[in-house]
GUFI-46649 format. One record per residue (C-alpha): residue number from 0; x, y, z. Coordinates in steps of 0.05 Angstrom, whole numbers. Example, Ala and Ser with C-alpha at 12.3 -4.5 7.8 and 13.67 -1.06 7.14 Angstrom:
2
sevex: 0	X: 246	Y: -90	Z: 156 .
sevex: 1	X: 273	Y: -21	Z: 143 .
end
This chain:
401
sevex: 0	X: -14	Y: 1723	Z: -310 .
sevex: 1	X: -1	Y: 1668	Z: -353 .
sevex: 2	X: -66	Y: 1654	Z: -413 .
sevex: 3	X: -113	Y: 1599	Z: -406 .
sevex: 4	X: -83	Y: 1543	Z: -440 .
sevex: 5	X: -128	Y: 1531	Z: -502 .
sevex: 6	X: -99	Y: 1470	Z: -550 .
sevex: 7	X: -128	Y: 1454	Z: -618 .
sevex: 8	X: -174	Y: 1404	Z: -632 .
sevex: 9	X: -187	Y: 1396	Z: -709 .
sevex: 10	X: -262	Y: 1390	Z: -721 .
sevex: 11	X: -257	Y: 1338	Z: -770 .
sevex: 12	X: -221	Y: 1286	Z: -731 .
sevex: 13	X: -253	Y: 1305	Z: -673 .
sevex: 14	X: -316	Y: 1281	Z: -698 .
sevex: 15	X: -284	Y: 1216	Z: -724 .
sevex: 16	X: -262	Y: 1207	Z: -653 .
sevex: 17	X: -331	Y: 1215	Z: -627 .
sevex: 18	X: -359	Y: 1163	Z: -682 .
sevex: 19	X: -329	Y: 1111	Z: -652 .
sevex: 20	X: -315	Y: 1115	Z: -577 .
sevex: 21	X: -334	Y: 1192	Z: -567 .
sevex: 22	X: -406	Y: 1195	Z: -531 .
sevex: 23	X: -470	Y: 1157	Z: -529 .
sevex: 24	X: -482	Y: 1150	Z: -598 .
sevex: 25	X: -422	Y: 1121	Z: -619 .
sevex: 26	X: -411	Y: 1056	Z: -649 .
sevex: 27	X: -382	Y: 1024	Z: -591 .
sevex: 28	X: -443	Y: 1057	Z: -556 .
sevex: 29	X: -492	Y: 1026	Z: -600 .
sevex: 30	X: -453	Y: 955	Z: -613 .
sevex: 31	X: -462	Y: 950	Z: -533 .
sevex: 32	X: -539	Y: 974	Z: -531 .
sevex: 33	X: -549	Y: 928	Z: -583 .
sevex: 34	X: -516	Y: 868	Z: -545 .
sevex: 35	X: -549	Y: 885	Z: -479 .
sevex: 36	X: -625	Y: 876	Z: -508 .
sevex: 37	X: -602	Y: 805	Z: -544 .
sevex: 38	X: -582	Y: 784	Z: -467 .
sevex: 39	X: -649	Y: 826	Z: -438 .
sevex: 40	X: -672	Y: 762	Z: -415 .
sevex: 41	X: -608	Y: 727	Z: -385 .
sevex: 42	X: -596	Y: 735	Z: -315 .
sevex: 43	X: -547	Y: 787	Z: -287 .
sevex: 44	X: -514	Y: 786	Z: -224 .
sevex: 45	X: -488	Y: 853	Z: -194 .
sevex: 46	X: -449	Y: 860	Z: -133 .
sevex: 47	X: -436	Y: 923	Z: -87 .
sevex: 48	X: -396	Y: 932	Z: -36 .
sevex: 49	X: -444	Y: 902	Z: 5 .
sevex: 50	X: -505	Y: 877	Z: -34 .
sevex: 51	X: -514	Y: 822	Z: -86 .
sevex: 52	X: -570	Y: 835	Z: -133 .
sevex: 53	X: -604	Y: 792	Z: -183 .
sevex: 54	X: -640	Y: 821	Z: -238 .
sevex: 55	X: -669	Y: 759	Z: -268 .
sevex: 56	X: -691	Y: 784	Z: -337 .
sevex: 57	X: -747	Y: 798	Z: -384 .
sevex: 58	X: -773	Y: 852	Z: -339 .
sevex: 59	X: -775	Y: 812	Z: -272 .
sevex: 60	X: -770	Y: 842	Z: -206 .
sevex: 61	X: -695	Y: 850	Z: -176 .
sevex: 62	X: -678	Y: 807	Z: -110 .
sevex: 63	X: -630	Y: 835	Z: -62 .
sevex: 64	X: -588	Y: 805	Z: -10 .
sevex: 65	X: -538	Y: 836	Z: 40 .
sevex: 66	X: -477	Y: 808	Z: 50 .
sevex: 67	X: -423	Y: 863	Z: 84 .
sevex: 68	X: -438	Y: 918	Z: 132 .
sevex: 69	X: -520	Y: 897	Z: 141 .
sevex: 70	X: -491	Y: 828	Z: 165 .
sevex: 71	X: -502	Y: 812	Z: 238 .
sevex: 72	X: -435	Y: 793	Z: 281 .
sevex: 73	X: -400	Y: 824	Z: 217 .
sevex: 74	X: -361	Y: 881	Z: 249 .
sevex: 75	X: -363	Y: 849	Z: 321 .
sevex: 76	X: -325	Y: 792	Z: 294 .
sevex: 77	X: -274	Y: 849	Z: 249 .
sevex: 78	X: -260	Y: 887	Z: 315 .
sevex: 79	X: -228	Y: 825	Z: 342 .
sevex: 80	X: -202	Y: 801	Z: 277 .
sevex: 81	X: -164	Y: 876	Z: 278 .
sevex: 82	X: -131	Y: 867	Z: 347 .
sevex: 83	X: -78	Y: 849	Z: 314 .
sevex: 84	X: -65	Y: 907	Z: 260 .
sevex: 85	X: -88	Y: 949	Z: 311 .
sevex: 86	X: -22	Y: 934	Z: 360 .
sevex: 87	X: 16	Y: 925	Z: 299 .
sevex: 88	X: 0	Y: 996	Z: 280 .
sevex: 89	X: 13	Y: 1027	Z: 349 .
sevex: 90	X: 72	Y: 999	Z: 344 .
sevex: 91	X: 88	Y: 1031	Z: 278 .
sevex: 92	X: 74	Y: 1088	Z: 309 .
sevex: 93	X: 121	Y: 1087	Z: 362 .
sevex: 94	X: 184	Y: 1071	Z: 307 .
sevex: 95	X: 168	Y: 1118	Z: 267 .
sevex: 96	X: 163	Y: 1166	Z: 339 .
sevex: 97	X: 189	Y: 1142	Z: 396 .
sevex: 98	X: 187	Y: 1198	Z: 437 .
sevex: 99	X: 112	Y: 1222	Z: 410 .
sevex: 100	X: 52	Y: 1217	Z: 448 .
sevex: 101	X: 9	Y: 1188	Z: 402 .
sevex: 102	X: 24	Y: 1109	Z: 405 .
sevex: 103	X: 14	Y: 1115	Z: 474 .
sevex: 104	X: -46	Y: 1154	Z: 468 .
sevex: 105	X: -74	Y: 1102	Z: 424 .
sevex: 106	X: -47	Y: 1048	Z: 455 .
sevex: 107	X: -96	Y: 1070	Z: 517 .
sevex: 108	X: -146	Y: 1082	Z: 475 .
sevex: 109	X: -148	Y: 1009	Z: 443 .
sevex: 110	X: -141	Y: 979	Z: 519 .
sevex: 111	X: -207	Y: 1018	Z: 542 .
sevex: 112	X: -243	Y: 999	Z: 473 .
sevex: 113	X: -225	Y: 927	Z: 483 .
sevex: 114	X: -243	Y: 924	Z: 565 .
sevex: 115	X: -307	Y: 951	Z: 549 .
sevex: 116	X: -318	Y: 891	Z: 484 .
sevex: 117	X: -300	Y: 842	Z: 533 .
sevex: 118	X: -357	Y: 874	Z: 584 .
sevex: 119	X: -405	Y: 864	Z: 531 .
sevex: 120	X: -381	Y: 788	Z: 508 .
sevex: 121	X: -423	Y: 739	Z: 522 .
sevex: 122	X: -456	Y: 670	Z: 502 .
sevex: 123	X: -522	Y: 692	Z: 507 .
sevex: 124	X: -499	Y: 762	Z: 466 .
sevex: 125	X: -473	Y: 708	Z: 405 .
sevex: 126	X: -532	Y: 656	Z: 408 .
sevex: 127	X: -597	Y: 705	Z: 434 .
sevex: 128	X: -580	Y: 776	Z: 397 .
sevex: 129	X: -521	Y: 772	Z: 345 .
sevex: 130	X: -553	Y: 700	Z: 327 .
sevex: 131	X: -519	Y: 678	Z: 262 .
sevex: 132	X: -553	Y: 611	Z: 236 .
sevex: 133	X: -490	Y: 597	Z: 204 .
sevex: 134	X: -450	Y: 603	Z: 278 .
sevex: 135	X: -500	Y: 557	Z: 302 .
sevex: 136	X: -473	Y: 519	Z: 364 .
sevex: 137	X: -409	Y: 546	Z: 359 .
sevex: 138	X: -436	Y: 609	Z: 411 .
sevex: 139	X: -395	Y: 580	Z: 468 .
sevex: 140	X: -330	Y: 579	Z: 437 .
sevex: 141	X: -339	Y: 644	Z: 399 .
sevex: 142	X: -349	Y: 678	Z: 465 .
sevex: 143	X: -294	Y: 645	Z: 497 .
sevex: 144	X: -250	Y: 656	Z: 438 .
sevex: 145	X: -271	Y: 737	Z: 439 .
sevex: 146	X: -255	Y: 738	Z: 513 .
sevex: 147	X: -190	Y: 707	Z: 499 .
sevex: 148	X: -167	Y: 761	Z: 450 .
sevex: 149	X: -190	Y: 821	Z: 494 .
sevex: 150	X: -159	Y: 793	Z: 552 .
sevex: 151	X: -87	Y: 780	Z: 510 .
sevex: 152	X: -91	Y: 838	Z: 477 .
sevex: 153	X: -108	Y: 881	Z: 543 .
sevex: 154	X: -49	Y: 838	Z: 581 .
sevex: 155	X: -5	Y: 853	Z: 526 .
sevex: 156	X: -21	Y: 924	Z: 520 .
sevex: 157	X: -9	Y: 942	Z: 581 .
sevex: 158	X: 61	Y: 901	Z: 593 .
sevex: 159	X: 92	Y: 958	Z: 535 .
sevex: 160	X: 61	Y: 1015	Z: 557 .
sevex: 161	X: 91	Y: 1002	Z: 634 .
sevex: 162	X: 163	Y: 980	Z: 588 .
sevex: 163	X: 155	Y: 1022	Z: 524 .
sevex: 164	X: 230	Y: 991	Z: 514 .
sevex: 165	X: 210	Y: 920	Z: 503 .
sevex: 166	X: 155	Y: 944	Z: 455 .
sevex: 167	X: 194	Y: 915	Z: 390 .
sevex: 168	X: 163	Y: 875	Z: 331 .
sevex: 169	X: 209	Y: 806	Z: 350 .
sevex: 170	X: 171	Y: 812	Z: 421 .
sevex: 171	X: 96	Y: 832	Z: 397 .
sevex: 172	X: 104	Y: 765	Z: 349 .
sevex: 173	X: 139	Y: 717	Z: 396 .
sevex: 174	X: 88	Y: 741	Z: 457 .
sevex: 175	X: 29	Y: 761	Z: 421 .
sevex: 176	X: 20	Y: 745	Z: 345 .
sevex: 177	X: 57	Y: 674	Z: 356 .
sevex: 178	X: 50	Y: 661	Z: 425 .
sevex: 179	X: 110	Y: 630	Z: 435 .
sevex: 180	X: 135	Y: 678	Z: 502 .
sevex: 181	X: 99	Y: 656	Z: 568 .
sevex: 182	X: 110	Y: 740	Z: 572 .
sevex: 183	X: 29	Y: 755	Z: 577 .
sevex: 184	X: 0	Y: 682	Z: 586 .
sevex: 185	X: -6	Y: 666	Z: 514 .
sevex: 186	X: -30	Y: 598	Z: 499 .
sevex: 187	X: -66	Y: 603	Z: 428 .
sevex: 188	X: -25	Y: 652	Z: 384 .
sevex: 189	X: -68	Y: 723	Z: 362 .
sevex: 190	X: -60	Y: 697	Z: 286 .
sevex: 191	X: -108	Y: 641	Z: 306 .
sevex: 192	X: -151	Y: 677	Z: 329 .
sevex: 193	X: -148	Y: 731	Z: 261 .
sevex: 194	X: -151	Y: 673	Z: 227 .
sevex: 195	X: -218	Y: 637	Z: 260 .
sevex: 196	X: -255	Y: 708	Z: 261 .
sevex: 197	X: -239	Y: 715	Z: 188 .
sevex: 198	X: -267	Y: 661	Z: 161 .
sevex: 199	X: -331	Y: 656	Z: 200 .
sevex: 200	X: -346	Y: 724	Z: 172 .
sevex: 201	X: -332	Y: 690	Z: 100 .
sevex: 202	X: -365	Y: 622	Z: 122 .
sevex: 203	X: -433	Y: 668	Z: 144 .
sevex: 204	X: -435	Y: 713	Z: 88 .
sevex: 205	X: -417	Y: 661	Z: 36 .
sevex: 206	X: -466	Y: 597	Z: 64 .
sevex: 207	X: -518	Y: 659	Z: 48 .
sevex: 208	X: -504	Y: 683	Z: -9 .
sevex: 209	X: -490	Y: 614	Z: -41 .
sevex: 210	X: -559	Y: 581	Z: -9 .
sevex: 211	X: -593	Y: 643	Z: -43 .
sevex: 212	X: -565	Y: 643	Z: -106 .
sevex: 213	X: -576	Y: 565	Z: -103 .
sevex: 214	X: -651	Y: 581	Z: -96 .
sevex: 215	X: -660	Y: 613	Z: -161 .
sevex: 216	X: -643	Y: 564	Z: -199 .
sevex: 217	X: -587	Y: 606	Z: -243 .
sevex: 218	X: -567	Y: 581	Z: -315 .
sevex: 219	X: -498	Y: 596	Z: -298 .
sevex: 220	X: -486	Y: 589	Z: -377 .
sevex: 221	X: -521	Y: 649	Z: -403 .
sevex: 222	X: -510	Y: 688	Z: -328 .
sevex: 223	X: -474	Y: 754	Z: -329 .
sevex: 224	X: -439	Y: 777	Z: -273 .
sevex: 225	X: -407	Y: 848	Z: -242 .
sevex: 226	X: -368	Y: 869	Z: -190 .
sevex: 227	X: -373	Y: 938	Z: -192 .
sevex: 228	X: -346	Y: 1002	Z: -143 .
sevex: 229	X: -298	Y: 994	Z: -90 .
sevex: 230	X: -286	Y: 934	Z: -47 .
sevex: 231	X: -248	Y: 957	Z: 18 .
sevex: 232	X: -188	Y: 995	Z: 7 .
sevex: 233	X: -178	Y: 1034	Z: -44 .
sevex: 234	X: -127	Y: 987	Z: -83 .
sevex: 235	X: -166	Y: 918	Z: -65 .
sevex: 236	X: -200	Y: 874	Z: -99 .
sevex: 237	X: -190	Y: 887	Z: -165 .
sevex: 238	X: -177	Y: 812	Z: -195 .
sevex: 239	X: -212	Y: 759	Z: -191 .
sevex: 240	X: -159	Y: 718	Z: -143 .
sevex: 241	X: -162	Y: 792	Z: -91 .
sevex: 242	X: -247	Y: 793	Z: -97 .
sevex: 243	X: -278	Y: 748	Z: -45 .
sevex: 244	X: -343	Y: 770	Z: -78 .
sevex: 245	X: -321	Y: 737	Z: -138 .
sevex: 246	X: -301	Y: 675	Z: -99 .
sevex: 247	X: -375	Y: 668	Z: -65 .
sevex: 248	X: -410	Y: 679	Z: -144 .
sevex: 249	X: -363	Y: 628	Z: -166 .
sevex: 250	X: -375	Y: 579	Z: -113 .
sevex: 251	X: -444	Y: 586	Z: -126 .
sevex: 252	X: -444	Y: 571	Z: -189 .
sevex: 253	X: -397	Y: 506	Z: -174 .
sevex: 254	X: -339	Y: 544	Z: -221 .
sevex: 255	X: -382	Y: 527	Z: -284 .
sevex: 256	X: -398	Y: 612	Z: -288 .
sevex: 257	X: -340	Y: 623	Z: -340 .
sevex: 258	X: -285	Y: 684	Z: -322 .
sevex: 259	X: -300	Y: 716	Z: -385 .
sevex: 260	X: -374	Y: 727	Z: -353 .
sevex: 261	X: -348	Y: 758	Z: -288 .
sevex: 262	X: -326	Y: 828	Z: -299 .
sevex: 263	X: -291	Y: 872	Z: -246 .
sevex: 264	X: -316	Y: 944	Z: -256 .
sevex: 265	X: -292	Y: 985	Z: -189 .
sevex: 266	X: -288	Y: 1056	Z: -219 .
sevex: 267	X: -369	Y: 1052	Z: -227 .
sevex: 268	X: -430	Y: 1042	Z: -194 .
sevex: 269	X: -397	Y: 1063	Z: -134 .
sevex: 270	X: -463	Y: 1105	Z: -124 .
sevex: 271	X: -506	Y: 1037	Z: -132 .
sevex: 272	X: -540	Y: 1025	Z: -57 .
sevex: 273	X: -589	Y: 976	Z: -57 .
sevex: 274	X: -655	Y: 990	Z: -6 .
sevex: 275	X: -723	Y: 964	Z: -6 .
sevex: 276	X: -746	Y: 1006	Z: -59 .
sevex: 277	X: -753	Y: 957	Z: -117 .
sevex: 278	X: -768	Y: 1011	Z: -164 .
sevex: 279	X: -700	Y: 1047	Z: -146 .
sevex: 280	X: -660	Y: 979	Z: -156 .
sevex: 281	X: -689	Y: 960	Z: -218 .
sevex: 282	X: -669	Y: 1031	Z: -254 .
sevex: 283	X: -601	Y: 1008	Z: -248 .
sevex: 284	X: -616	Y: 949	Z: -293 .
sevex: 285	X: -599	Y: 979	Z: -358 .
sevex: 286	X: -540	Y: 1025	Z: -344 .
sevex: 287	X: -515	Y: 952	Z: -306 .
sevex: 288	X: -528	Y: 908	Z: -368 .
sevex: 289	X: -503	Y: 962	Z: -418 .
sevex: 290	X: -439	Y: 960	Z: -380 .
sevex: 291	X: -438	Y: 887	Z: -376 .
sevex: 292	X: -454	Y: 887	Z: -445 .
sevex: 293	X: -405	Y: 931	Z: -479 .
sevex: 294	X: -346	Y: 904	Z: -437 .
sevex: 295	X: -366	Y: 841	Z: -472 .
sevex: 296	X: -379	Y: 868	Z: -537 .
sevex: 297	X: -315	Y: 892	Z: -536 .
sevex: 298	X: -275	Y: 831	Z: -519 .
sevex: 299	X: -312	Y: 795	Z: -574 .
sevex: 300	X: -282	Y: 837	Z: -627 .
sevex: 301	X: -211	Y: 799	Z: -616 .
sevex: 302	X: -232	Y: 732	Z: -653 .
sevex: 303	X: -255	Y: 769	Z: -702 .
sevex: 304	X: -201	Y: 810	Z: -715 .
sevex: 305	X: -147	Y: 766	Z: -691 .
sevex: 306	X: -175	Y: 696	Z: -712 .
sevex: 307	X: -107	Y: 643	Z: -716 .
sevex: 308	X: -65	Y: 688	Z: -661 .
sevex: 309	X: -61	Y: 662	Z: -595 .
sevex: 310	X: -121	Y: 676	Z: -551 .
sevex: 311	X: -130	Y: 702	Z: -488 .
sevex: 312	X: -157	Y: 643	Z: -436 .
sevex: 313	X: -166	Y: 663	Z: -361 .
sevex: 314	X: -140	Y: 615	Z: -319 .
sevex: 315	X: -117	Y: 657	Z: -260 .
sevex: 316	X: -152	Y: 627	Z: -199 .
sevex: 317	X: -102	Y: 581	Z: -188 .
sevex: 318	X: -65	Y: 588	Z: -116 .
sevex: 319	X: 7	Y: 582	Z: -115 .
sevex: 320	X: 28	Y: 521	Z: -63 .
sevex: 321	X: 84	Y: 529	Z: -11 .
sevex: 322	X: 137	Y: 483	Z: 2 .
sevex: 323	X: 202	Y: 497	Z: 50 .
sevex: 324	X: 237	Y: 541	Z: -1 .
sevex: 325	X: 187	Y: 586	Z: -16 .
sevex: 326	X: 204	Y: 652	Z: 3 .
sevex: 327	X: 154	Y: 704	Z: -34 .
sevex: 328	X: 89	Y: 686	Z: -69 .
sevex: 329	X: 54	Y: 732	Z: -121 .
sevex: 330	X: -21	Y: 713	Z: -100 .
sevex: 331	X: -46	Y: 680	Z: -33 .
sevex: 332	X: -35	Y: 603	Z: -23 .
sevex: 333	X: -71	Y: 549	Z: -30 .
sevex: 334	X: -81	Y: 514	Z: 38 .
sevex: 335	X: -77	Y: 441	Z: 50 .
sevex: 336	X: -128	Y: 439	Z: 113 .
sevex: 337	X: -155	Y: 470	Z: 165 .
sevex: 338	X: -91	Y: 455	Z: 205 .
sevex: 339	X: -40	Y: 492	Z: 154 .
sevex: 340	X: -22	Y: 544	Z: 186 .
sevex: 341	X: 46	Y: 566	Z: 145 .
sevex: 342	X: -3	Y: 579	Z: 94 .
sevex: 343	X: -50	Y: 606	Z: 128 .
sevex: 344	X: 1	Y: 657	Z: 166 .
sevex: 345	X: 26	Y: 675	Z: 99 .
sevex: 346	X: -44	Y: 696	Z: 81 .
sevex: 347	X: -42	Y: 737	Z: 142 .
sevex: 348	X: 20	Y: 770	Z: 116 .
sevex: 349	X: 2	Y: 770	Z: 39 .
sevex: 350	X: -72	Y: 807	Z: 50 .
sevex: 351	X: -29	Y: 869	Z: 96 .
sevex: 352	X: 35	Y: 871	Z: 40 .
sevex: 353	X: -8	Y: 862	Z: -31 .
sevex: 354	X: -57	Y: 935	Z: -43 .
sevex: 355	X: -94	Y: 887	Z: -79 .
sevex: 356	X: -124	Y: 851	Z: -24 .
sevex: 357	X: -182	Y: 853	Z: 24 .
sevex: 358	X: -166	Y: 843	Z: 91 .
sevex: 359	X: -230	Y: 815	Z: 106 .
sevex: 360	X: -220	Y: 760	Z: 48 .
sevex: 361	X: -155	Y: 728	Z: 77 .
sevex: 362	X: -191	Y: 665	Z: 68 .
sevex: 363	X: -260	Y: 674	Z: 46 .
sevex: 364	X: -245	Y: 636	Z: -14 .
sevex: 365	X: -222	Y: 569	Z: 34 .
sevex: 366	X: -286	Y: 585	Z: 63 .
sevex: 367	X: -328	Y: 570	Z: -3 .
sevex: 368	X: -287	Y: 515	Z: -16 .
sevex: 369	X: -300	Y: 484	Z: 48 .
sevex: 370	X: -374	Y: 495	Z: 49 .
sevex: 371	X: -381	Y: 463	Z: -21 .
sevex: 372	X: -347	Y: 413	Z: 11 .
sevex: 373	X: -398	Y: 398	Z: 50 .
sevex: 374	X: -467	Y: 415	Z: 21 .
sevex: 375	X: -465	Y: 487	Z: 42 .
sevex: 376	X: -470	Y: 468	Z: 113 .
sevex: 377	X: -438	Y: 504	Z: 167 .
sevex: 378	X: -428	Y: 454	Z: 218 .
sevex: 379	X: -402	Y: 407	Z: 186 .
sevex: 380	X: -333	Y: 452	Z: 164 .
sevex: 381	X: -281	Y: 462	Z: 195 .
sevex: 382	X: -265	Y: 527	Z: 225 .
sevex: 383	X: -187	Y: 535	Z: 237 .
sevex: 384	X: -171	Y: 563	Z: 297 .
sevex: 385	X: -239	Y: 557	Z: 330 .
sevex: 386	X: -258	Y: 480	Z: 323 .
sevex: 387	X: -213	Y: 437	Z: 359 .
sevex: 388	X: -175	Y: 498	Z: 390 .
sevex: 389	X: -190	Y: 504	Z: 464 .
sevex: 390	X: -186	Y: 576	Z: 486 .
sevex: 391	X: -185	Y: 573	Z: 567 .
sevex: 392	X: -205	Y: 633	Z: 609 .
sevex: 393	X: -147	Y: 684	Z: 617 .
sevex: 394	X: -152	Y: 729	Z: 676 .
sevex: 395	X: -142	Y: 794	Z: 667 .
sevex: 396	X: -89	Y: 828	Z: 701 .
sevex: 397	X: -106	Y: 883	Z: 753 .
sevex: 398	X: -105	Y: 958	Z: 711 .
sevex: 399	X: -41	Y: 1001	Z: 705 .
sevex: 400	X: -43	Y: 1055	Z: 764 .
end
């Protein structure tokens, strides 16, 4: 049996270690307690995975708002937005083994989930019960759009389960994801329809968050702002260009918060859940602004240190813009109008290939652009896919025996 494995530490550089960076009372400890009480009284701005809080300063009570899973319509509209991956993924499944059971298997499964969703659709369910302010008079075609998906999806479902053979990807995107194949009675590709339910997520969540913030009145110059714990996947949203929470608090603040005052902190406050209990919110105030602070604190140090060297500027927010011989991009596009859809397509692609992404943000950012646009006021944006995209009934066809 092999000895525990005991290496050396020398006491006296140990403790130099722990002088600096080593524990609570190090210098780099005290530098950022120090910082955080000179910006006690500036406002700080923490988002969760699903809450935005506002700790306002000087002692004043914390406000939160939900903006993720608490959000009405949220994972209604996500269950259609997801037809796609879903087929995509049974599909997957049947590559990687053809002659399993399990795509078929979950291939039924996902056609008796989505016949019951398309039981439950309804224009009354969208405009009496979900109710969304921001999806205000858009009920009709939300329910027609919803019925439209179930109905292609079912249609399409059941077309390779009775051929498993034509099951390939060129077929599921020329008959399903592009609509280009009369095979199933397309006439509005799926990727519309991802693209639609996407960003009226991002239009709802964002119009509120942004008419919130907008309340308060925020001196964006002095605000301080975190990101912190995970943001979908595990990989995701770790930059400011892959955060859509980043892209609501910056279109709130009309891009005049500075980058260096938005910090990205997923490996903490993972345990941070907002509920009524204002007491219970407001204890995380000081572990928030020391964090806040000493990330700061430390990024200060380099003009001291460094003064006549090249600084460091963010500027990353900047979409790259496709023209015909673009073949890869590094970050999603920009996207010219409501009507690009190369761009927005790519988005589609760019949110599944790039860990960094949320799915759910594939154009939450276009979203806040669009409502600054226009006075943070849902109905007069444009939602592509939805507005000005007729989505007739599609009849179901009669179930496999």
């Amino acid at each position: 049996m092999n000895a525990p494995f005991n290496p050396h530490q020398s006491p006296e550089l140990l403790r130099l270690f722990e002088t600096y960076t080593g524990g609570p009372q190090g210098i780099g400890a005290n530098l950022a307690a120090l910082t955080g009480a000179a910006t006690a009284g500036d406002p700080l701005i923490v988002a969760t995975s699903a809450d935005v809080v506002l700790f306002p300063g000087n002692g004043r009570d914390p406000e939160v708002e939900g903006f993720r899973l608490s959000t009405r319509g949220f994972k209604e509209l996500a269950g259609i937005s997801h037809h796609g991956p879903a087929v995509a993924s049974i599909l997957k499944m049947r590559m990687v083994d053809p002659e399993g059971p399990l795509w078929r298997k979950e291939a039924e499964r996902l056609l008796a989930a989505t016949r019951i969703a398309r039981g439950a659709n309804s224009v009354a369910l969208w405009r009496d019960t979900i109710a969304v302010p921001a999806y205000s008079g858009r009920e009709q075609k939300i329910a027609e759009l919803v019925d439209y998906s179930c109905v292609l999806t079912e249609r399409y479902l059941q077309r390779v389960l009775a051929q498993p053979a034509l099951f390939t990807a060129e077929d599921m995107r020329t008959h399903y994801l592009e609509g280009t194949g009369s095979a199933v009675g397309a006439t509005v590709p799926m990727n519309a329809v991802m693209i639609a339910t996407f960003f009226l997520v991002g239009m709802d969540i964002s119009h509120r968050v942004i008419g919130w913030l907008d309340r308060h009145a925020i001196d964006w110059s002095r605000a301080m702002a975190l990101v912190v714990g995970r943001q979908g996947r595990p990989t995701a949203g770790v930059t400011w260009t892959t955060n859509s929470v980043c892209a609501m608090i910056l279109g709130a603040s009309r891009h005049t918060l500075s980058l260096d005052r938005l910090f990205i902190a997923p490996h903490v406050g993972g345990e941070f859940q907002p509920g009524a209990d204002v007491a219970a919110v407001r204890a995380f105030e000081t572990p928030m602004r020391q964090l806040w602070a000493h990330t700061r604190a430390v990024s200060e140090l380099g003009s001291l240190m460094y003064d006549g060297y090249p600084r460091y500027e963010p500027s990353s927010t900047v979409r790259p813009v496709l023209d015909a011989n673009t073949r890869a991009v590094g970050e999603m596009p920009a996207i010219a109008g409501p009507n690009d859809w190369r761009a927005l397509n790519t988005r589609l692609r760019v949110v599944l290939e790039d860990p960094r992404q949320l799915l759910s943000g594939c154009v939450t950012d276009y979203a806040v652009e669009q409502l600054q646009a226009n006075g943070n006021d849902p109905a007069r944006v444009t939602v592509p896919g939805l507005d000005g995209t007729p989505y007739p009934p599609l009849p179901p066809l009669p179930p496999l025996p």
